[in-house]
C-alpha positions in Angstrom: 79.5 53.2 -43.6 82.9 55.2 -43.4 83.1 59.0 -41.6 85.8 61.1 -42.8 87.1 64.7 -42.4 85.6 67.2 -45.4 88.0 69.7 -46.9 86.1 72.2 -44.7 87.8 70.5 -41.3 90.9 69.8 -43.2 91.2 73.9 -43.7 90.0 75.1 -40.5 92.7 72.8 -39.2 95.1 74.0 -41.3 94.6 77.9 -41.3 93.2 78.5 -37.4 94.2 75.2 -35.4 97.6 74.4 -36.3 98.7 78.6 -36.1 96.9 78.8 -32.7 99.2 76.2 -31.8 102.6 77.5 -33.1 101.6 80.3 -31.4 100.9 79.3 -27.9 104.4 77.3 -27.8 106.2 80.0 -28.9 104.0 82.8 -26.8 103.4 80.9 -23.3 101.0 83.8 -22.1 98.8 83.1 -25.0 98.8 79.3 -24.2 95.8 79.5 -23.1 94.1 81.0 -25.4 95.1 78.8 -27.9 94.1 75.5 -25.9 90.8 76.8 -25.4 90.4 77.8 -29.0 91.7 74.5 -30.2 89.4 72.5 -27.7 86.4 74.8 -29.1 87.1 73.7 -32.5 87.8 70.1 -31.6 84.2 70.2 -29.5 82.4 71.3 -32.6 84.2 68.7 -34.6 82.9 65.8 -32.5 79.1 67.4 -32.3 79.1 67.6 -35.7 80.2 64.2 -35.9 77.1 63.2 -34.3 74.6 65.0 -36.4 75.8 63.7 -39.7 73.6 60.5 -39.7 70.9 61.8 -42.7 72.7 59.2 -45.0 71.7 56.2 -43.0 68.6 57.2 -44.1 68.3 57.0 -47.6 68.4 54.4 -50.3 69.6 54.1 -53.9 67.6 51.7 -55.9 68.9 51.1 -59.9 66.2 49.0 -62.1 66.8 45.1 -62.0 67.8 45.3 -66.2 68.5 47.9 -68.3 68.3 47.5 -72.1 71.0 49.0 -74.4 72.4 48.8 -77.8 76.3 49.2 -78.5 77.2 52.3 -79.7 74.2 54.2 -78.9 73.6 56.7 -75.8 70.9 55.2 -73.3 69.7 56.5 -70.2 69.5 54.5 -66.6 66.9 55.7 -64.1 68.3 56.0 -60.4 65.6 56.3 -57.9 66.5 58.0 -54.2 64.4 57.2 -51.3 65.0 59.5 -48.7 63.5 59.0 -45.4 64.1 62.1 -43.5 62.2 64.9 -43.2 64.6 67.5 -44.9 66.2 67.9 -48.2 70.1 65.5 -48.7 72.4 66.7 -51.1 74.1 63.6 -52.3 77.5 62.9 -54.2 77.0 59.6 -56.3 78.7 57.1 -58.1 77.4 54.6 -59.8 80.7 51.9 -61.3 80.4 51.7 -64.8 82.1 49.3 -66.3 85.5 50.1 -68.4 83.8 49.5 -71.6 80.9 51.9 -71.1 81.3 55.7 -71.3 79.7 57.7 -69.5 79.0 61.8 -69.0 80.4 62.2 -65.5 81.9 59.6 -62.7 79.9 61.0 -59.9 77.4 63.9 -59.8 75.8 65.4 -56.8 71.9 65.3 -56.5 69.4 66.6 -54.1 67.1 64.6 -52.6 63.7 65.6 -51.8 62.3 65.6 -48.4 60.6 62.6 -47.2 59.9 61.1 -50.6 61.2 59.3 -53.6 63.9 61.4 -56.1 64.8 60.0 -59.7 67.4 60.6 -61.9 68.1 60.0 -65.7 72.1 58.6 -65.6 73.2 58.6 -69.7 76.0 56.4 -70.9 76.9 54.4 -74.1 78.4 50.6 -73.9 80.8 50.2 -76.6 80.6 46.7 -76.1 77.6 43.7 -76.3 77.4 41.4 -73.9 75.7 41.3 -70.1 77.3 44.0 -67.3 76.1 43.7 -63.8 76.4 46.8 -61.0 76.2 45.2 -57.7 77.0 48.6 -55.8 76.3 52.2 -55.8 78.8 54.4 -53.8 76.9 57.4 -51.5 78.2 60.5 -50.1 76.5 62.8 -47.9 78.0 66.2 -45.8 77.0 66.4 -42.1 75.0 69.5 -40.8 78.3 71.7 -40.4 80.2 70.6 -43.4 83.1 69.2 -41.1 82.9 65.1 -42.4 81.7 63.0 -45.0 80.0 60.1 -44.7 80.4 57.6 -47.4 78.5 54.4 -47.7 78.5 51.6 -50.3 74.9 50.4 -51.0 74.4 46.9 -52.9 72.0 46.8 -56.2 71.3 44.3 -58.4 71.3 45.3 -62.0 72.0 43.5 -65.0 72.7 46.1 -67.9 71.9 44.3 -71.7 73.5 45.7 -74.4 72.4 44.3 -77.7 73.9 44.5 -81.1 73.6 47.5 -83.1 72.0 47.8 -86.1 71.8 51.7 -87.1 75.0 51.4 -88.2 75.1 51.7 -92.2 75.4 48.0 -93.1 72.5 47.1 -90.8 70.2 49.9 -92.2 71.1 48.8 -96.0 70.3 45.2 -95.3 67.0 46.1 -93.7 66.1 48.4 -96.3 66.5 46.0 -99.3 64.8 43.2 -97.0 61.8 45.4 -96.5 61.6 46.0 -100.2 59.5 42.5 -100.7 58.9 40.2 -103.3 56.7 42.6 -105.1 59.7 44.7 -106.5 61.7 41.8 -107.6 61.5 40.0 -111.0 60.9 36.4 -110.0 62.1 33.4 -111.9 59.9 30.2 -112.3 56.0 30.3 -111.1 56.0 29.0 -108.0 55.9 25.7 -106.4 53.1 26.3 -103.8 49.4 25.7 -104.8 47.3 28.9 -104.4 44.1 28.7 -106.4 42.1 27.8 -109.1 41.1 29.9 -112.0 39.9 29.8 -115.4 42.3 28.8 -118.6 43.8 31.8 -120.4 45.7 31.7 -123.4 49.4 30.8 -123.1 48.3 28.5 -120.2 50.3 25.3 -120.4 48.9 21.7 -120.5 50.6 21.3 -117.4 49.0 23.7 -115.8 45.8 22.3 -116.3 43.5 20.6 -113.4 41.7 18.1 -115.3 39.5 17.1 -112.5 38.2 20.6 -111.9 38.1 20.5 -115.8 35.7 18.2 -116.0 33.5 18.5 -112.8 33.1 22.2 -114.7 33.1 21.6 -117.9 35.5 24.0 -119.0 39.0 24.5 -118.8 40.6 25.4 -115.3 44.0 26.3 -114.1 46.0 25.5 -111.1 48.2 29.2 -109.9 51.3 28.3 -107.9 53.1 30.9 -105.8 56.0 31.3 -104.0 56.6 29.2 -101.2 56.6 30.7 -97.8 57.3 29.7 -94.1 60.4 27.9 -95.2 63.0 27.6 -93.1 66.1 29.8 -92.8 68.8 29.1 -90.3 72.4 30.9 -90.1 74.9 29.3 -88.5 77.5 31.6 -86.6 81.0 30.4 -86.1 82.4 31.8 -82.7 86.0 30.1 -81.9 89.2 31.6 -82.5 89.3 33.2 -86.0 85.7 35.0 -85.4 88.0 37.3 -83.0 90.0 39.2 -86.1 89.1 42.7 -86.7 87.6 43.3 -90.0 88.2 47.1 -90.0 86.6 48.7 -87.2 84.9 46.1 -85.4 85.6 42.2 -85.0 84.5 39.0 -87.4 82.1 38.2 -85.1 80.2 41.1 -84.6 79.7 41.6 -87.8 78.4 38.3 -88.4 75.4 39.0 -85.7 74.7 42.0 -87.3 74.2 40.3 -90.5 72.1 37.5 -88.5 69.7 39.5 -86.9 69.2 41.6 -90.2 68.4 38.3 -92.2 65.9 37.5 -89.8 64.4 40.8 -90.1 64.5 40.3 -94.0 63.2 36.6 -93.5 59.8 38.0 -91.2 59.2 40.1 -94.1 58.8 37.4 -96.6 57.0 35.0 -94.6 60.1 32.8 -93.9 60.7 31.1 -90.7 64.1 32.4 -89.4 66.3 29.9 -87.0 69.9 30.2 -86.0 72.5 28.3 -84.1 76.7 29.5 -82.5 79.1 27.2 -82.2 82.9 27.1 -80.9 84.0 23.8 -80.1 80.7 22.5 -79.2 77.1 24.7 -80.0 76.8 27.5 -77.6 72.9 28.6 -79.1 70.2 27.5 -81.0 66.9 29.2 -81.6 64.4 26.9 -83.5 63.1 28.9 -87.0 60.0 30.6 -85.9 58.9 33.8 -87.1 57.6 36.9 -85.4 58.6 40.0 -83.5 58.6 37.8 -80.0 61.3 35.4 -81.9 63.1 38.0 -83.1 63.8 38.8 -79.5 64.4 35.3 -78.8 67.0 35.2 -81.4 68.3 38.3 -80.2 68.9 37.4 -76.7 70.7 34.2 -77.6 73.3 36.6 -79.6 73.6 39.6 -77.4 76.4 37.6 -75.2 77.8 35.3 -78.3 81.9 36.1 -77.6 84.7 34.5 -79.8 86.5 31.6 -77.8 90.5 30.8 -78.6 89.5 27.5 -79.7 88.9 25.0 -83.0 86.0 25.1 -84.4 83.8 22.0 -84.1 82.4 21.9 -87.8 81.6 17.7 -87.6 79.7 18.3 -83.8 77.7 21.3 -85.2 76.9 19.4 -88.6 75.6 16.0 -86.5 73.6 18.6 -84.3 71.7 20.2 -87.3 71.3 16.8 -89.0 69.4 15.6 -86.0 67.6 18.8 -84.9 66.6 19.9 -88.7 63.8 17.5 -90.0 62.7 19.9 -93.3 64.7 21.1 -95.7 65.6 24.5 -95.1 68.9 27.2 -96.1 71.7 26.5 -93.9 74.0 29.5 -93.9 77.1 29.3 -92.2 78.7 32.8 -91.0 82.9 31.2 -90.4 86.1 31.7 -91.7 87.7 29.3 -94.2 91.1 30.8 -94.9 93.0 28.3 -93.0 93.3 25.1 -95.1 92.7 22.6 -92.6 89.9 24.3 -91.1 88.2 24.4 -94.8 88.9 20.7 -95.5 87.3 19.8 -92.1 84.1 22.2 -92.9 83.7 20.3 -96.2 84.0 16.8 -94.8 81.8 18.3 -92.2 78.7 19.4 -94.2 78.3 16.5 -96.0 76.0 15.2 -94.4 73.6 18.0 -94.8 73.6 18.6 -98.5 71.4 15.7 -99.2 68.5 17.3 -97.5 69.5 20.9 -97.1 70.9 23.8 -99.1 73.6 25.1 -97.8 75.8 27.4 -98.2 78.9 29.4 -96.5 80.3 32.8 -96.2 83.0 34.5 -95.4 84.6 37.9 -95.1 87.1 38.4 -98.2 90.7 38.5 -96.1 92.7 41.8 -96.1 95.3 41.9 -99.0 93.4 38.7 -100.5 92.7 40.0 -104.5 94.3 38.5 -107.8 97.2 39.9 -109.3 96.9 42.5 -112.1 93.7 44.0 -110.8 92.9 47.5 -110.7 95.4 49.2 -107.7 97.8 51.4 -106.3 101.1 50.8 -108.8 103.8 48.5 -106.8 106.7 51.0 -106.0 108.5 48.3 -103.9 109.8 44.8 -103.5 107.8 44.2 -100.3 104.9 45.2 -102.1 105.4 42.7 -105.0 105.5 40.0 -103.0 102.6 41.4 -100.2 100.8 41.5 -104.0 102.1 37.6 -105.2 101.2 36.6 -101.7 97.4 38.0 -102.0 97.0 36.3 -105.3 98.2 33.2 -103.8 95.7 32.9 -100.9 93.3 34.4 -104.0 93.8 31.3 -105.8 93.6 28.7 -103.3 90.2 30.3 -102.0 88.9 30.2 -105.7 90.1 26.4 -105.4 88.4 25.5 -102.4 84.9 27.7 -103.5 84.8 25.7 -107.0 85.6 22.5 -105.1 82.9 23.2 -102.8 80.4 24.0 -105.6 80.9 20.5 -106.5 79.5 19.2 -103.2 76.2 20.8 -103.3 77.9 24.1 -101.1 77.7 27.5 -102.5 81.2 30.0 -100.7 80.7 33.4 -100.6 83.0 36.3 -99.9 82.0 38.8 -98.1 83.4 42.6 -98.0 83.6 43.5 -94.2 81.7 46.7 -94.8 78.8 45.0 -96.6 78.3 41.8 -94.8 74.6 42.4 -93.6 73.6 44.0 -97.4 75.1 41.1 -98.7 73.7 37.9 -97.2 70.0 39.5 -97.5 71.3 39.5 -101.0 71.9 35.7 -100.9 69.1 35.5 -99.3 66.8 37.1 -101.8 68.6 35.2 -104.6 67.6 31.8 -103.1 63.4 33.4 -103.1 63.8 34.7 -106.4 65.4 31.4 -108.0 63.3 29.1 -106.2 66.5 27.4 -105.2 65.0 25.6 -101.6 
């Protein structure tokens, strides 16, 4: 704890002390005067001093974790326990950190007498990932108003901010997930047994359980349905080239955007939803479970998922999955293929999951990246003609690579940054409707 002189000392000083003492050097009679005044002021000064000890006296207390979501305001409760028997007015500051804003550095609060206080302290992160506050920063006036005492008080809060999904992306992929299998046309019959039932016409043979048939003595029918509780698992790709801003926000956070919403989408339809991170070695994985608890499972193994400067590890991730994914399931992989070596190391990579697995891959479309001739602003420059035969370029060798890929067994997918989440519940529901796992 640190004692310093208020503004109300600092101007007494200044506008009574320090004339009093030009005056009594330049007037000797009035010398004394001006000693005795100053030694009055300086007597109050140090009483003062010693009745400004209400702050030893009172705590600060934050909660041990505080749950938030980027981008959106939340509200942490700051509790003041004050042990004396009189009202504290309190200056406080709590250290926010850079990326969170915030409606005020410090406020002043009153504390009530003997008793606990709380107070509601708003602020928005405008970034995911796990913030601690280790301190709190107290300021209390003593009885006269002539020093401050300041004292820095230790908490322990943890402050999670999660991904955001109100944003418009998030709320269109949720809202066609949540529209079911009911409003969709479905291709095929099924492949999962559900019951028994009598033969209509425009039954097929095949259709036909000839042991029930004959135990009944008339014609019965085996109804499939759609398979549920398969297994969906995305795949996030978190090393270098997940760091590149895609419009407003980074590769990466739009990728977990679109993860979490696919899991959301995946509940819905009975699926069980897994996912996995990787850089240059796996930083998560969430077995495919289903559930609101797993969603906050998978959820907490995102909420700190940051892009490392590194090469992806494509063949350690693929050997993981191969070994940890007994059942066939969707393998989705969230990463960025526009690098050519990177691409041919992802397809010598997933080889050895597309005998057992469907997978697939996707990717956000790359700025400037369209064929030539398509509908456009009109080139007006040379630099724009060859930005234009530069996009169809790196057009065609993606269209290489995605045909070549379709060869394997692995379906690519390009993704427009503002649509990502919409889009992969899209692929999603594609894969249910076709009966492709």
């Amino acid at each position: 704890m640190t004692t310093v002189p208020s503004n109300r000392l600092l101007w007494i000083v200044a506008l009574v002390g320090v004339p009093l003492a030009v005056v009594g050097a330049l007037i000797p009679a009035f010398a004394p005067v001006a000693w005795i005044a100053g030694a009055v002021i300086v007597v109050i000064a140090l009483i003062d001093s010693q009745l400004s000890g209400d702050i030893a006296h009172v705590d600060v207390h934050l909660p041990d974790v505080v749950r938030s979501y980027r981008d959106r305001e939340t509200s942490v409760e700051l509790r003041i326990d004050n042990r004396v028997s009189s009202p504290v007015t309190l200056r406080i500051a709590i250290p926010f950190p850079d990326s969170f804003e915030t409606d005020g550095d410090d406020r002043l609060l009153l504390a009530s007498a003997g008793g606990w206080s709380t107070d509601d302290w708003k602020f928005t992160p405008h970034r995911r990932g796990s913030f601690k506050i280790d301190s709190v920063f107290v300021e209390g006036s003593s009885r006269f108003g002539f020093w401050l005492q300041r004292r820095k008080m230790a908490v322990a809060c943890e402050v999670r901010v999660y991904p955001n999904l109100r944003d418009t992306d998030s709320l269109a992929g949720i809202r066609l997930g949540a529209q079911g299998q009911t409003q969709m046309r479905q291709i095929g019959k099924g492949r999962e047994f559900e019951k028994l039932r009598e033969y209509l016409p425009g039954d097929g043979f095949d259709e036909i359980h000839w042991k029930a048939t004959a135990r009944r003595g008339k014609p019965i029918t085996k109804v499939y349905q759609l398979e549920r509780t398969q297994e969906i698992y995305v795949i996030l790709d978190a090393s270098r080239l997940s760091a590149r801003m895609a419009g407003a926000e980074a590769v990466l956070e739009r990728y977990v955007n679109a993860a979490l919403v696919l899991g959301a989408a995946a509940e819905r339809r009975g699926d069980l939803f897994g996912l996995a991170a990787f850089s240059d070695r796996i930083e998560a994985f969430v077995r495919a479970r289903t559930g609101k608890a797993h969603f906050a499972v998978c959820r907490d193994a995102l909420y700190q998922l940051q892009p490392k400067i590194v090469t992806p590890g494509f063949d350690e991730v693929a050997s993981f999955l191969r070994v940890k994914l007994r059942r066939r399931a969707l393998i989705l992989f969230l990463t960025e293929l526009d690098d050519p070596v990177l691409a041919e190391n992802f397809a010598a990579a997933v080889r050895i999951l597309t005998g057992q697995h469907l997978v697939m891959a996707g990717m956000l479309r790359p700025s400037g990246v369209a064929q030539l001739f398509t509908d456009g602003p009109p080139v007006e420059s040379d630099d724009q003609l060859y930005a234009k035969l530069g996009g169809h370029l790196a057009w065609r060798a993606l269209r290489e690579f995605e045909m070549t890929m379709r060869r394997k067994g692995v379906r690519l997918t390009l993704f427009s940054p503002e649509t990502v989440a919409t889009q992969v519940v899209g692929l999603y529901q594609e894969v249910k409707q076709r009966q492709l796992l």
